[in-house]
Steps between C-alpha positions, in 0.01 A plus 500: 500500500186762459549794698305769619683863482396806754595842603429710755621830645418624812468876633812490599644425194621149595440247176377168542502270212437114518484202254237250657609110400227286638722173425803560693463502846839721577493929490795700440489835624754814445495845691671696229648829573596755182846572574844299453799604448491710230313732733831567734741762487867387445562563901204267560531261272407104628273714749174300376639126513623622856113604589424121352742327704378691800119511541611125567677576807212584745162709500286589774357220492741231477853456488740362250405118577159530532458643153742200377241284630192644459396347173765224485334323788199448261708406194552856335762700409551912531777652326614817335680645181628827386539555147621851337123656497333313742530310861289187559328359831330176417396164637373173359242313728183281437173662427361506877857659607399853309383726794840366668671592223332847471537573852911408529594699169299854680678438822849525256394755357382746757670360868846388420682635766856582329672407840854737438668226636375251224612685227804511609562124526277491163794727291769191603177303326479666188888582462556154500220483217628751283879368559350142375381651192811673410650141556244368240655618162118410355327704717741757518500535118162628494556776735761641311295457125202730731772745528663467208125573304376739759834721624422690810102435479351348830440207259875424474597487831434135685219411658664381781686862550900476643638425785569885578141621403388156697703630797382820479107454539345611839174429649432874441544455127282192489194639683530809310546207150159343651340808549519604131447173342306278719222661439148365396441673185913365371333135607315246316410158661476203252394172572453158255340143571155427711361785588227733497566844420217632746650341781890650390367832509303416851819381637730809334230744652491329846890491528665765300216747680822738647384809702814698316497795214606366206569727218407416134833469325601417100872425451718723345773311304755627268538318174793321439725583213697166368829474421666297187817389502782234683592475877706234561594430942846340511424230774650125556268261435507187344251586238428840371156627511324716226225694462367657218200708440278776334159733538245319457072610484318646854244228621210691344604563137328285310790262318558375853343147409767497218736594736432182719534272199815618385665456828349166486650438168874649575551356848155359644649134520726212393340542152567844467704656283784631705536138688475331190818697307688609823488235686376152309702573129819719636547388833552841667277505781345277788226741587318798295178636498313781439260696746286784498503783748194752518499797694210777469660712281752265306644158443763295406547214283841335625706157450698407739763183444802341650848369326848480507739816488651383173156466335364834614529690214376270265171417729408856533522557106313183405167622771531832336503307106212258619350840633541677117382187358132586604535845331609373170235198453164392596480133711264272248189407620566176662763719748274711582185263577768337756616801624103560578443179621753512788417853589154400562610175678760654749188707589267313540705259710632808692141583623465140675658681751337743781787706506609560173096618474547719771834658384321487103252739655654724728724583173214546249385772766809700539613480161169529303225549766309250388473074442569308218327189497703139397219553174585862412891403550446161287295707231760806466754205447335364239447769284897569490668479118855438434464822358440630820849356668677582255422864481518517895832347471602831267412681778631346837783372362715778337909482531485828644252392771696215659632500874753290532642390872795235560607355809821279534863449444525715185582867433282774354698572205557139366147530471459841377744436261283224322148604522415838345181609684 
């Protein structure tokens, strides 16, 4: 699909960028706001998914149902995320929806109404939420991996907070959360499908026009140190869950396209390397993958896999061998022309979707304030040499580097005992 990228920032700081796709007739649009969890003391931590869950619970203008309904009633859908850096308004309509659209995601943003009584029904909400995730060993894995890698950094405590932080948030502590955050020049506004830019900034302008003082803000974040070495959570479950992990490149540097393709090649898929040996020729996991995680000022390259207690040991030191295989020799040409090929597939498929365009952009602009095009991403791909993996693979994955978290039936030092990390 040809696109049309375009940015704009107003006076107030407020970014608007848009991909125009004159053959879909569907738009997704996010209200992004810079600040997730990482961005919360310890005593407030799970403070910004709270804000998410609330704005939903009644503005000025409408109440709780009337938002529910607002865009539903003409086939759409509004939603909201919180991730560890950012928190995520957005709604999927069709094209002539967008000035509804526009209009419902300002009244969230500057007239929710916080009702005291609300958020206290809401904790019960969201302890429930975090008490389900602690109930699902899988999800509940990664949470513990963030904290293993990042200690006490903001990014290694859950997005979701605790129940006792969760218990302690007041509406006091929210407004004064909004206050700081929610402002216009810690926004951007990104929007994907029909559209004309013109008219998106028209609409922003018209609705996001507050009569209130914002203050230009930039972020100040601490960077993360990461940790090496084994944690291992003694926990009954039926199958214990591992995670294992190491610095990778920041977003910007400019091996990140290399970076892509080799987590393509190690875990990217049922003919990668890691479910190939772990799972199709020894038999020791169900499920693995591997994953990326970008933040602004580091990132992770991490596996994460499933398997019996008995077979933990010997799962964990055949990823970290596959791993050491990529250090010691180059993949042959055919490899990596595959490897390529899939990359640019999984993309290009990817970007069929509004969404995933929206959520493409809005991460291009936070991480490297500026757009790659599917062309420029397809071209850097190209020019990759094994060469180039293997030498990255020297880098990111060093024996001294790995994170290593288990969660199951199975004790730290039957584990420590056999791996030497």
């Amino acid at each position: 699909m040809k696109s049309i990228y375009q940015k704009t920032v107003l006076p107030d700081g407020l970014r608007i960028i848009s991909e125009t796709i004159p053959t879909v007739r569907s738009i997704t649009i996010g209200l992004w706001i810079d600040a997730g969890s990482r961005d919360e003391t310890a005593q407030m931590n799970g403070i910004s998914h709270f804000i998410e869950h609330m704005v939903f619970k009644g503005t000025t203008n409408r109440s709780a149902k009337q938002i529910a309904t607002y865009l539903e009633s003409v086939g759409g859908i509004l939603n909201a995320f919180t991730s560890r850096e950012q928190t995520c308004f957005y709604a999927k309509i069709i094209d002539e929806r967008l000035p509804q659209a526009v209009e419902i995601l300002a009244d969230l943003a500057f007239n929710s109404l916080f009702d005291s009584s609300e958020i206290e029904k809401e904790k019960n909400v969201i302890i429930d939420e975090i008490n389900e995730v602690n109930d699902t060993p899988a999800d509940l894995v990664h949470d513990l991996f963030a904290n293993s890698l990042f200690g006490d950094h903001s990014l290694g405590r859950p997005i979701l907070g605790s129940s006792s932080t969760v218990l302690n948030l007041s509406r006091g502590k929210i407004i004064d959360h909004i206050k700081k955050y929610y402002q216009k020049s810690n926004m951007l506004i990104a929007a994907s499908g029909n559209l004309e830019h013109k008219k998106l900034v028209d609409l922003v302008n018209k609705y996001f026009a507050e009569d209130r003082k914002d203050k230009s803000m930039k972020l100040k974040r601490i960077k993360p140190q990461l940790f090496p070495g084994l944690n291992v959570t003694f926990k009954e479950t039926n199958q214990t869950h591992i995670c294992i992990g190491s610095p990778a490149l920041k977003y910007e540097h400019p091996e990140r396209p290399t970076l892509l393709l080799l987590n393509s090649i190690i875990g990217g898929g049922m003919s990668s390397k890691l479910y190939q040996r772990i799972r199709e020729e020894l038999g020791l996991a169900y499920t693995i993958f591997s994953y990326l995680d970008f933040f602004i000022d580091a990132s992770v390259i991490g596996v994460y896999l499933n398997t019996d207690k008995k077979h933990v040991v010997t799962a964990i030191l055949a990823v970290l061998k596959e791993l050491t295989k990529l250090k010691d020799n180059e993949l042959d040409s055919k490899e990596i022309e595959t490897a390529k090929e899939q990359l640019k597939g999984s993309l290009i498929l990817g970007l069929e979707n509004t969404s995933n365009r929206m959520n493409r952009m809005a991460k291009h602009e936070f991480l490297l304030g500026r757009y790659i095009s599917v062309g420029e991403a397809i071209s850097e791909i190209n020019k990759i040499t094994a060469y180039d993996i293997k030498n990255l693979a020297e880098i990111v994955f060093q024996a001294d580097k790995f994170t290593i978290t288990v969660l199951g039936p199975v004790s730290e030092r039957t584990v420590e005992k056999a791996i030497n990390l």
